[in-house]
GUFI-314795 format. One record per residue (C-alpha): x, z, y. Coordinates in steps of 0.02 Angstrom, whole numbers, plus 32768, in hexadecimal, padded with zeros to 4 digits. Layout:
XZY;...
This chain:
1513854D8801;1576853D8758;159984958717;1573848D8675;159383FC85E2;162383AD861E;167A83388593;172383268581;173482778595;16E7827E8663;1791827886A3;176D81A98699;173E8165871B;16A8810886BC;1640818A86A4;161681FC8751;15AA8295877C;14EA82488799;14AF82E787BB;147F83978791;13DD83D78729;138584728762;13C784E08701;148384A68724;149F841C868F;150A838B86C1;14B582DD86B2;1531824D869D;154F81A786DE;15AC81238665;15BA807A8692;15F17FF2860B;16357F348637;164C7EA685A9;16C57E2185BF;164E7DC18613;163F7E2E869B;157C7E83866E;15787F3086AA;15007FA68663;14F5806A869C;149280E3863D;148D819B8654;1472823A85D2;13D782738620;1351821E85B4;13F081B3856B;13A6812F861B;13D380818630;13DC808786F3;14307FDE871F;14417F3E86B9;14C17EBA8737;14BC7E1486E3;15487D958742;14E57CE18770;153E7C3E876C;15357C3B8823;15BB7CEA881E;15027D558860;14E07DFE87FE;14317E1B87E5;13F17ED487A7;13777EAD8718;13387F4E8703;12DA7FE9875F;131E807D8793;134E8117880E;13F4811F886B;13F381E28838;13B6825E87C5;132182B28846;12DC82038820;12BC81F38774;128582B88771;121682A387F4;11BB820887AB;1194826E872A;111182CC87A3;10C3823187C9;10108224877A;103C81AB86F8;110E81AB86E6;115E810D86D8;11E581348662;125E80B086CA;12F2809C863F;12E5812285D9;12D88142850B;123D818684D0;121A81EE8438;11EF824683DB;116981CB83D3;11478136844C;10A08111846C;10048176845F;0FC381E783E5;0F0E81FA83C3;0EE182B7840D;0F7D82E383F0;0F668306833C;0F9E82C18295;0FA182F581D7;104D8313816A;1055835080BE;0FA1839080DE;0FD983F3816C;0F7583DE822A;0FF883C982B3;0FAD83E18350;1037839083EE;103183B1848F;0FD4834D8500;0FFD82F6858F;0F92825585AD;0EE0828285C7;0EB782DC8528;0F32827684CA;0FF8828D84A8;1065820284EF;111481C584E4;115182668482;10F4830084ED;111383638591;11BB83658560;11F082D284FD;12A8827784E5;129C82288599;12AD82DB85E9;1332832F858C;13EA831E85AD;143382D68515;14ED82F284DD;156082708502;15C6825A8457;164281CD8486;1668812684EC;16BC809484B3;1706801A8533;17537FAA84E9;17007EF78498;16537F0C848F;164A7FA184E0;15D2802984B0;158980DB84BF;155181628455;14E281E3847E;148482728418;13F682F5841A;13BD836D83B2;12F2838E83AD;12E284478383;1249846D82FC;11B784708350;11E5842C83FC;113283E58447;110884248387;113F83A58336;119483D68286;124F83DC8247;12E783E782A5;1312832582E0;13A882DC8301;13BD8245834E;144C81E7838A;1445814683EE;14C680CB8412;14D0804884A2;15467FB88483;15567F3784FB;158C7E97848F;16067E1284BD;157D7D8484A7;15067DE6852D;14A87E5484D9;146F7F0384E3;14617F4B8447;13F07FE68416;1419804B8379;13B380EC8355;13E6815682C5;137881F9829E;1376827B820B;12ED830F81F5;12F883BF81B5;1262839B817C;11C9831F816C;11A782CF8207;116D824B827F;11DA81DC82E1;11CA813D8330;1249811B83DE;1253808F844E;12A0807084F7;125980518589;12917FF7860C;12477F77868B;129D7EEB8697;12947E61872A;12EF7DC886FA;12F57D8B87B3;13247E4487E9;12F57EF287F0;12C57ED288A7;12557E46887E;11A57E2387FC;118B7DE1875E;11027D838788;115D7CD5879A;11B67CDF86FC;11717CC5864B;11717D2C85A4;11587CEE84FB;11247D648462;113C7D4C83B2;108F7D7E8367;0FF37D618332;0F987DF48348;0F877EA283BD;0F477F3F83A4;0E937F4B83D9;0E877FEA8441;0E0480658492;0DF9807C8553;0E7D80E9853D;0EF3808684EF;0ED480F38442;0EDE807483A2;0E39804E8349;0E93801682BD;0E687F6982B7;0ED27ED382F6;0E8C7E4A8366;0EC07D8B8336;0F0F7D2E83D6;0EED7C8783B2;0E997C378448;0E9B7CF284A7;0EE27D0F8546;0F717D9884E7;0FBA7CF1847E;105F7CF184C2;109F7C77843D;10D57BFD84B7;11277C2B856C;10937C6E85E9;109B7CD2868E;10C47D7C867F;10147DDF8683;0FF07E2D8727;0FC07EC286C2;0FDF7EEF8608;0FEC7F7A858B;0FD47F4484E0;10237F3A843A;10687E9B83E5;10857E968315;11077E2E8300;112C7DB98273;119E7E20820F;11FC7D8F81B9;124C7D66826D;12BB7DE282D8;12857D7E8383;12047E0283D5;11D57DB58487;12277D5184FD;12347D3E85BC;12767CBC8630;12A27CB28705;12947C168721;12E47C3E87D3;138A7C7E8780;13797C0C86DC;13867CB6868C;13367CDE85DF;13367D778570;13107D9984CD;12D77E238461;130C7E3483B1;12CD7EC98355;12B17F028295;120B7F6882CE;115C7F3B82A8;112E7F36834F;11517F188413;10E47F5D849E;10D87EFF852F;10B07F6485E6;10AB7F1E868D;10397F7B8722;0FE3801686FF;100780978787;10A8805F87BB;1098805C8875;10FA807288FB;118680DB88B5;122780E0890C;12BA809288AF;1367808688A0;139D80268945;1314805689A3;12AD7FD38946;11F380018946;11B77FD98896;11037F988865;108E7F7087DA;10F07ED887BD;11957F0D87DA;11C57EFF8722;118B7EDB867D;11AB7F4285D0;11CB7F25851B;11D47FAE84BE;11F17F8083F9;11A38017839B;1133804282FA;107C8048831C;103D80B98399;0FD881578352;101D811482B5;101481BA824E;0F3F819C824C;0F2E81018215;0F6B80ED8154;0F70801D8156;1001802A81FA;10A3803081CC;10D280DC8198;113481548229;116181D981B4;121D820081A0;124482788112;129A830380F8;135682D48101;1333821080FF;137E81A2818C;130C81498220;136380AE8246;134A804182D8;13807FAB8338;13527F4283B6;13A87EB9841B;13A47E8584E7;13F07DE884EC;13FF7D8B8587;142C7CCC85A6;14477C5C862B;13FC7BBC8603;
């Protein structure tokens, strides 16, 4: 089979073959390390975070995130009945979308759908199952990664010709920083997150020991199928106030509005590894999801992963946005710039 893809810069020994797509695309392994001795790897298939190696005061390397050892394992988990998206970036919009449908300009736009009659996390084929083009690595301080794709008009019909390019940096002060940056041919919807489970005490481990703060007042009240109704539920005295540190949820899928004059998201602390991270983001929103149908899949080093394996924060806009006029809007214009950031920082206390 024909190789196909390979970038000029995979002569270093940083970035290595992870595998081969189907139809014979090259999928890339490139691993970053900050002065402090983090290592992060992400691959170009669905631009993945697959390992997060945080050094402990006691010279122990924990994994703090999900993932496969090779590429058959993140394409197969997207067979499973309800794909867990370890690590990857979704788009072109996180989060579900009423029946698939949504009104621009006066114009109908029927998506595809992929979660019961509903579309989620971009369509059948959204930015977590594309290859995406690695555009260049940095390895020197604060080391970093750029990587692009371009969303053809029309793909899972959504309109305009996207581009988006994303950049990983890996900060000398511990943090992983997320930068999106997206332009449209035309009108459109966007709203991208990442998504990643992270287990402060280690990928091999649960979250339900450790403790998570959130920095909000209110969630989205949803339908049994996690659709928006369009009102928002006050958490005072409710079992989803998070304002203070609480045990992580056994199970939770829900969406946070954050206070939009402060950059702090969430929070969550191992009190095992005195670990804490932080997330920092200039979105309207995090969505917080532990459980669901995340049983007994096979991870990287033979680990067998669970419903409370991991826990999520995915900063976002709204979910199903586009139909509600009072959430903030998701509408990118014609040859306007999305801009996004959000920060993983990680302490030890």
């Amino acid at each position: 089979m024909e190789i196909k893809n390979i970038p000029h810069f995979i002569m270093d020994a940083a970035a290595e073959l992870f595998g081969i797509m189907p139809n014979g695309v090259a999928v890339y392994s490139c691993e970053l390390t900050n002065k402090n001795g983090m290592r992060f790897k992400v691959i170009n298939y669905g631009a993945t975070i697959t390992s997060f190696k945080i050094p402990l005061k006691n010279d122990k390397m924990i994994d703090v995130v999900l993932g496969f050892d090779n590429l058959e394992g993140y394409l197969k988990s997207f067979d499973l009945e309800s794909a867990p998206y370890l690590g990857a970036t979704v788009g072109r919009f996180a989060g579900r979308i009423n029946k698939g449908t949504f009104e621009l300009n006066g114009r109908i736009f029927g998506l595809n759908i992929n979660s019961n009659m509903h579309s989620l996390h971009g369509g059948n084929l959204g930015f977590s199952k594309v290859v995406w083009d690695i555009k260049s690595i940095n390895y020197g301080d604060n080391p970093s990664i750029k990587l692009m794709y371009a969303s053809q008009n029309n793909d899972e019909n959504y309109p305009g010709d996207l581009l988006v390019e994303l950049t990983y940096t890996l900060s000398e002060e511990n943090e992983l920083i997320i930068e999106y940056h997206a332009t449209s041919t035309e009108d459109t919807i966007v709203n991208l997150t990442h998504h990643s489970y992270f287990n402060l005490d280690g990928h091999n481990s649960d979250v339900s020991s450790q403790k998570m703060s959130v920095n909000s007042k209110e969630i989205l009240e949803t339908t049994n199928e996690n659709i928006p109704t369009g009102k928002f539920l006050d958490l005072d005295n409710s079992s989803f106030d998070f304002s203070s540190f609480k045990k992580c949820p056994a199970k939770i899928d829900t969406t946070f509005i954050l206070n939009q004059e402060e950059e702090l998201a969430a929070s969550l602390f191992s009190e095992k590894n005195k670990l804490k991270m932080s997330v920092y983001t200039d979105q309207p929103a995090v969505h917080i999801y532990v459980g669901g149908n995340c049983e007994a899949i096979k991870g990287k080093e033979n680990v067998l992963y669970h419903s409370l394996s991991g826990i999520c924060f995915e900063t976002q806009n709204f979910p199903d946005a586009p139909n509600h006029k009072h959430f903030p809007s998701s509408v990118l214009k014609k040859n306007a710039s999305y801009e996004q950031k959000t920060i993983y920082k990680f302490e030890i206390l």
